[in-house]
C-alpha positions, 0 to 999 in steps of 0.5 A: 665416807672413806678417803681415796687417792687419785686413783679412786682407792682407798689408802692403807694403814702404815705397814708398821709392826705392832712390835716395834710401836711396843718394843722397849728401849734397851739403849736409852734404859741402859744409858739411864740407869747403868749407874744403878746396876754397877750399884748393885753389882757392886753390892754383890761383890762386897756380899760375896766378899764378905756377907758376915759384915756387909750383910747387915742393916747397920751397913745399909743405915750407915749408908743412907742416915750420914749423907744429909749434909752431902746431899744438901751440898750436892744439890747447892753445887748443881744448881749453878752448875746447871746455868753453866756457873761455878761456886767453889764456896759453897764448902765454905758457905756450909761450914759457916752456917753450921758454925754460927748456929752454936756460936749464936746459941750457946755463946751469945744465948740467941734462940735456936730458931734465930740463930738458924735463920741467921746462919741460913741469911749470912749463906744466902748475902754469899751467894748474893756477892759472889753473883753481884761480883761475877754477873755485874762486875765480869770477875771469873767465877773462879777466882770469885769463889775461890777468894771467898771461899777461903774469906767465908773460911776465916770468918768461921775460925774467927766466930769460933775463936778456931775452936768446936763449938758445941752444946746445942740441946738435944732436941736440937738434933731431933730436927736431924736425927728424929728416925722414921721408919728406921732412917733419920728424919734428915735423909727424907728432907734430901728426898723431898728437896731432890723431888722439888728441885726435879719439879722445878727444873722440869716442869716450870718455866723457871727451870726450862729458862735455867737449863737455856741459859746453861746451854747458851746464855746468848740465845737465851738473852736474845730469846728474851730470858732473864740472863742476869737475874737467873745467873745471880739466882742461881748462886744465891739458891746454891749457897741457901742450900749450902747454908741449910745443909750446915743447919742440919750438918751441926744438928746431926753432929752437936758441934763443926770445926770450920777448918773441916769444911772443905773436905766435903766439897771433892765429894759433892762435885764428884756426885754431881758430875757422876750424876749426870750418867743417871737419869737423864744422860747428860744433863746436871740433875737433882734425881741422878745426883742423890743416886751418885751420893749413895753410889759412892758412899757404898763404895767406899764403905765397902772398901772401909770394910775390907780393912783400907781406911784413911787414904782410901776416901781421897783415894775413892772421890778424886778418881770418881770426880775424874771418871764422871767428868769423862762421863759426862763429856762423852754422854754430852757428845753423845747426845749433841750428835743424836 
């Protein structure tokens, strides 16, 4: 029998319009994925501007096949920023890994495979030190990896003797540049580690515990979470990826010059912070970095086309590193107030 109330009727359903249950929700869509429709407007203009040059496939290839190391640099930055860390070196780390593959290989005949593994190691003992130092020690963040990015610099000038090593094979670069369907095999290992990375912080309880300590590291010490060992992880999960990225950096390319390295780091950060527009709003993400990567890469691809080059990339970058920074500071306050 039906339920009554005290005065013996039975009650109603709630007056809620069938509408308003199904109606979508512009506001949280927009502030999702703005970030993709200024990416396409933007593809627009430089289509309207000129359609005879960036109309063309090898624009879009140039786009989405020379971004890997970028991607994997990206990442390797997010995963500290996430806990609410810093490493500056890890620009530094990846320059060292891909300067030790050839050095290995081609000047001391170690194998390819060995030669990987001990770049990808010396980047993981990095980000192991630069956690030791600031969890266990207390030094800043800051001057940590500032002092061993420039450390990590030096060594790489030294293993190559200040020169571009090169001479790796050239099935070597197959690990890089293998194309399927039309784009190198490199661009699907960023998609495959974004994906996992997104897992991982979302549906695990090691990515919840990360996000809590980046939030309140003393609430989250209270509530019982491993603190210490997640900050410690979380430097030597970046410089790994920082190291990976400089095995696929140096297959791509054959050859790096370590002075180089630290032109990659301003991007990486821009597309991190810029990242945070994306996906989910405020928040460091896997998924709204790799869409700020590409982003970016447009727009100044776009400008190259136009005919500005040289200044225009530091031009491009720092002015996106400082209007995604705005960004995220208003959309954390934004959310903080909901």
């Amino acid at each position: 029998m039906p339920q009554t109330d005290v005065r013996g009727r039975e009650p109603r359903a709630e007056s809620v319009p069938a509408l308003s249950r199904e109606a979508f929700d512009w506001r949280r869509f927009t502030s999702r994925y703005a970030i993709v429709g200024f990416w396409a407007l933007m593809c627009a203009l430089y289509a309207a501007l000129m359609p005879g040059k960036f109309l063309q496939a090898s624009t879009f290839h140039s786009v989405f096949a020379s971004q890997q190391a970028l991607v994997f640099l990206a990442l390797a930055a997010m995963m500290t920023f996430v806990v609410g860390e810093l490493d500056l070196s890890i620009a530094s780390t990846m320059g060292l890994s891909a300067t030790l593959v050839p050095v290995l290989a081609v000047l001391h005949h170690w194998s390819l495979p060995l030669a990987c593994a001990a770049a990808v190691l010396c980047a993981s003992l990095s980000g192991l030190v630069n956690g030791l130092l600031i969890v266990k020690v207390g030094v800043q963040a800051l001057i940590v990896t500032l002092g061993s990015s420039t450390l990590l610099l030096g060594l790489a000038s030294l293993a190559s003797s200040q020169t571009t090593v090169s001479g790796l094979s050239v099935r070597f670069s197959d690990l890089a540049l293998y194309e399927i369907l039309g784009l190198p095999v490199s661009f699907y290992y960023g998609i495959a580690l974004a994906l996992a990375i997104g897992y991982v912080l979302t549906f695990t309880p090691l990515g919840r515990h990360m996000t809590f300590v980046g939030a309140n590291r003393e609430v989250a010490r209270l509530a019982g979470v491993p603190v210490d060992a997640i900050r410690i992880g979380s430097f030597v999960a970046g410089s790994t990826l920082a190291g990976l990225g400089g095995v696929v950096l140096v297959a791509s390319i054959g050859g790096f010059d370590p002075t180089s390295s630290g032109t990659y780091l301003l991007p990486a950060f821009a597309a991190v912070f810029l990242g945070t527009a994306a996906v989910r709003p405020g928040r460091f993400n896997p998924i709204g970095t790799l869409v700020a990567i590409y982003f970016l890469a447009t727009g100044i691809l776009g400008l190259q086309l136009l005919g500005y080059s040289g200044w225009i990339e530091n031009v491009f970058y720092g002015t996106a590193l400082v209007v995604a920074v705005s960004l995220a500071t208003i959309v954390r306050r934004r959310t903080a107030s909901n």
